[in-house]
N, C-alpha and C positions, 0 to 999 in steps of 0.2 A: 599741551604743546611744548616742545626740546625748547632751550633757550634761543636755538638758533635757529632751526628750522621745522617742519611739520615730521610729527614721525609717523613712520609706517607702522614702527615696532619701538615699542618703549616700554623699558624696565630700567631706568636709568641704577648704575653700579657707583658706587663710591670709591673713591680714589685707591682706596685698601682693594675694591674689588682688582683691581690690575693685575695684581699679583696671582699669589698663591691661594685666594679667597675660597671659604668653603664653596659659593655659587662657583666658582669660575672650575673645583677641583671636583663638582660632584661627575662623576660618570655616566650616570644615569640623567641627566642634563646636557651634557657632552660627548654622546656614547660614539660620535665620530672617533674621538682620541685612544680607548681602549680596542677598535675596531683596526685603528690605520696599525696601533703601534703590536696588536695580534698577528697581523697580514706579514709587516716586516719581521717582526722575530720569524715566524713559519719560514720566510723564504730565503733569512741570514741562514738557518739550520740545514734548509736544503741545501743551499749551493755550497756551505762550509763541510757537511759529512760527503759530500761528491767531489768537492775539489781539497780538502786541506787535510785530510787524513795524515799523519806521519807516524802515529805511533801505534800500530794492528787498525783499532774501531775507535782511538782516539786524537781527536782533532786539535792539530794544534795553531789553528788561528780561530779566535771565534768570538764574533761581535755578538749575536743573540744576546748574551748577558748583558752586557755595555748599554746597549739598546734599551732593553729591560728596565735596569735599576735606573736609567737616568729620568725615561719619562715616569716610571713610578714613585722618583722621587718628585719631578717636579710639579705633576698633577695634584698632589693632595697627599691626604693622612686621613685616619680615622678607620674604623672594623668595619666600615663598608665599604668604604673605597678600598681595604687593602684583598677584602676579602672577593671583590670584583677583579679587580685586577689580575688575585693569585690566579683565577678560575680561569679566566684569559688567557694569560701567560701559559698555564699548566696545558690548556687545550693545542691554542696555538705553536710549543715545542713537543707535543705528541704527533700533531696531524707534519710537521717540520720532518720527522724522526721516520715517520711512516712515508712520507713520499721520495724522503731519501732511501728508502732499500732497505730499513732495519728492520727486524724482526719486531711481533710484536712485544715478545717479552726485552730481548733489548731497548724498545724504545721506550717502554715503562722505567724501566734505570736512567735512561739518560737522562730524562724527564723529571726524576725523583730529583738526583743529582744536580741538575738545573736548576731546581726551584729551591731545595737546598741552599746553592749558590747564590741565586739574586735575593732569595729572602736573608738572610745573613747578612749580607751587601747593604739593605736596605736598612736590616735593624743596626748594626754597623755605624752608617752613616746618622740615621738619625738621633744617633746618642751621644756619638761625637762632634757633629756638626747639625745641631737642632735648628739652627736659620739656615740651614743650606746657601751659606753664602762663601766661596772659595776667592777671595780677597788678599790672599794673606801666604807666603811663604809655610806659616804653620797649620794652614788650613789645609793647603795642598796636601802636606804630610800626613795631614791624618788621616784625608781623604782616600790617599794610594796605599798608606798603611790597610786600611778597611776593604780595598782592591787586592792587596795581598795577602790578606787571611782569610776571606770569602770562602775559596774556591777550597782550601784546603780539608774541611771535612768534607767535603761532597768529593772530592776528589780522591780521598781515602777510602770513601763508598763504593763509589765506583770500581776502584781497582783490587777491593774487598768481593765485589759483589761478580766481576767477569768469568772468572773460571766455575761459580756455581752454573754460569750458564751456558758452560763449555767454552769461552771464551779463553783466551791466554792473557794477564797481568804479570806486569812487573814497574819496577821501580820508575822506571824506564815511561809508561803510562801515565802513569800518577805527575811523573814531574812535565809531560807534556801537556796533561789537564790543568794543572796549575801556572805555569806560564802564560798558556791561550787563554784561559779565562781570565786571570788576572788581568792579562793585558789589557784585553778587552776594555773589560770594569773600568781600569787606571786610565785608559785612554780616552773612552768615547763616555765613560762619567764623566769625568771631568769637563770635558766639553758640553756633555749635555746639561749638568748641573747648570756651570757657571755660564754658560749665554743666558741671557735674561733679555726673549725680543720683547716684553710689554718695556722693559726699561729703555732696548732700542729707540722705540717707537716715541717712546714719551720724551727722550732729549728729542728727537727730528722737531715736534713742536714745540717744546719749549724754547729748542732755538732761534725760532724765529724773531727779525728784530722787530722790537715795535718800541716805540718811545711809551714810557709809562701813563701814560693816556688812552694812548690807543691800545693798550694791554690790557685795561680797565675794561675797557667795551669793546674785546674782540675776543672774538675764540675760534682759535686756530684747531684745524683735527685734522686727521689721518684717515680717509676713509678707501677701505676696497671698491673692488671691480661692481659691488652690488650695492655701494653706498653706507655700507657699514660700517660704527666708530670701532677703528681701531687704537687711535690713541686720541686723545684731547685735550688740550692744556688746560680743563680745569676740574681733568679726571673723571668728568661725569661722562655718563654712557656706553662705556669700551662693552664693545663686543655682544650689546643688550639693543644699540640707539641703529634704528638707519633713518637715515634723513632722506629727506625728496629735493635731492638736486636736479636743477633746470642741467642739463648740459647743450641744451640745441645751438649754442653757439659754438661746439666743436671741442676742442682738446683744453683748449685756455678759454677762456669769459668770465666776466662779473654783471650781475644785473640788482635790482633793486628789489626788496621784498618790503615789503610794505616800511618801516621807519629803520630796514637795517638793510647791510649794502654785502652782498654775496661774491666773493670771489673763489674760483678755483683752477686748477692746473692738474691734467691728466700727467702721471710720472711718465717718461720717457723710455724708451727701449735702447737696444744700444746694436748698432747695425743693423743684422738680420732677425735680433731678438726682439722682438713685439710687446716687452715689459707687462706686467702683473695688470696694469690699468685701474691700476689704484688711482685718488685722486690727493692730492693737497688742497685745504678748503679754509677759509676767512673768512667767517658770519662777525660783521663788525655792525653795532651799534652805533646810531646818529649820533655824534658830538651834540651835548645837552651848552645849548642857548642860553 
C-alpha cells in the first residue's frame, strides 16, 4: 500500500527517478516518446520541403533537427537508447522526405545528411555539457556553439553530394543548410533542453504552505486526469504510483480514509478551455496524540 493511498499501479521511483533516470529514459519502457517525437519530426519535414524551400531542394527554415536533438537529449544516454532513437529518427526523416515529393535517391541524402547533423549535435552537446543543464551565460554559448558547427559537415555533404544526382549545388545551398539547421538546433534546443517540467512540477508541490508539522504528515502530489503521480513532495512514485481517489464529491472535496484525511482540487480551465483535469491532492496524516 502507497503511503497515502491504495495503488492500482505501483513501482514506486526515487527521487533521482524524476529526472533523467535510466527507468524513466529507457525507450523500450516508454515507447510512447520515440513514437510521438518520430510522427513530429516526419511531419516538421513534410510541411518544411513544401513550404520553406529557398535555395533549389534546400530548405531554409527547419525544425526536424531542433526537435530531434532536444528530446534525444533529454530522454537518456546509452547504446540502446542512442541506437533506438538513431533507427527512429533515420525512418521517420525518410518516410518526411518521401511524402514531401522527393525522389527516392534524394531522400536517402537528406536523410544521411540529417542524421549526420542531430548525431554531431548530440555528441556535441554531450561532451561539452555532460549535466545538460543551460543555467549559465557560458552554458548557453557552448550550447549554440555545438548548434553552429553540427550542420556544417552534413551540409558540406550534401552540397558535395547534389549534382552526382543531377541536382545543381552551390555555395549559395550549403550556406542556406547551415543557417536553417543551425537555427533550428540553437533555437528549439535550447528550449528543449533547458525546460525541465519534472522540475516544474516538483516546485508546484513543494510550494505548498504547510507549517513544519503538517509538512511532517502530509504529502502533497500532482496527479493527472487518470490519477497518476506526476510530482510528490517526497519524490516517491512519479510517473510509476496511481492512486484511488474518491472524487464523487465533484471538482473540490476532502473525506477521511481510514487515520488520514484526503483532500483534493480538480485544476481549473480558463474560459472556454476545459483544463487538463489534473488534480491537486493532500494525503495528510492524523496529528500523533
Amino acid at each position: 500500500m502507497s503511503r497515502a493511498l491504495d495503488i492500482a499501479t505501483a513501482a514506486p521511483a526515487s527521487a533521482a527517478g524524476l529526472g533523467r533516470s535510466k527507468a524513466a529514459s529507457d525507450l523500450f519502457a516508454h515507447p510512447v516518446v520515440p513514437v510521438l517525437t518520430g510522427v513530429a519530426v516526419a511531419l516538421l519535414v513534410a510541411v518544411a520541403v513544401n513550404f520553406a524551400r529557398s535555395s533549389g531542394l534546400v530548405v531554409g527554415l527547419w525544425a526536424a533537427s531542433g526537435v530531434a536533438v532536444a528530446v534525444w537529449l533529454r530522454t537518456g544516454s546509452g547504446r540502446r537508447h542512442d541506437m533506438v532513437f538513431a533507427l527512429v529518427l533515420t525512418v521517420s526523416l525518410m518516410i518526411g522526405e518521401l511524402i514531401s515529393g522527393n525522389s527516392p535517391a534524394l531522400s536517402l541524402l537528406f536523410t544521411a545528411g540529417n542524421m549526420i547533423e542531430i548525431g554531431a549535435a548530440v555528441f556535441l552537446v554531450r561532451r561539452v555539457l555532460p549535466s545538460l543543464h543551460i543555467l549559465s551565460l557560458g552554458s548557453t554559448v557552448r550550447f549554440l556553439l555545438c548548434a553552429l558547427i553540427a550542420p556544417v559537415p552534413a551540409g558540406l555533404a550534401v552540397a558535395f553530394a547534389l549534382p552526382h544526382l543531377g541536382q545543381e549545388a552551390s555555395l549559395e545551398s550549403f550556406k542556406t543548410w547551415w543557417f536553417g539547421h543551425a537555427l533550428g538546433i540553437a533555437v528549439i534546443g535550447v528550449l528543449g533542453v533547458h525546460f525541465d517540467w519534472q522540475a516544474q512540477a516538483q516546485t508546484v508541490v513543494d510550494g505548498v504552505r504547510l507549517t513544519p508539522d503538517e509538512k511532517a504528515r502530509t504529502r502533497v502530489l500532482l496527479l493527472d486526469q487518470k490519477h497518476r503521480v506526476l510530482a510528490a513532495s517526497d519524490g516517491v512514485g512519479v510517473l510509476s504510483e496511481t492512486v484511488k481517489l474518491d472524487v464523487a464529491g465533484g471538482v473540490m472535496g476532502s473525506y477521511a480514509k481510514g487515520d488520514r484525511t484526503v483532500g483534493y482540487a480538480r485544476t481549473p480551465g480558463y474560459e472556454t478551455y476545459q483544463g487538463l483535469g489534473w488534480y491537486g491532492c493532500l494525503v495528510q496524516d492524523a496529528a500523533a496524540i
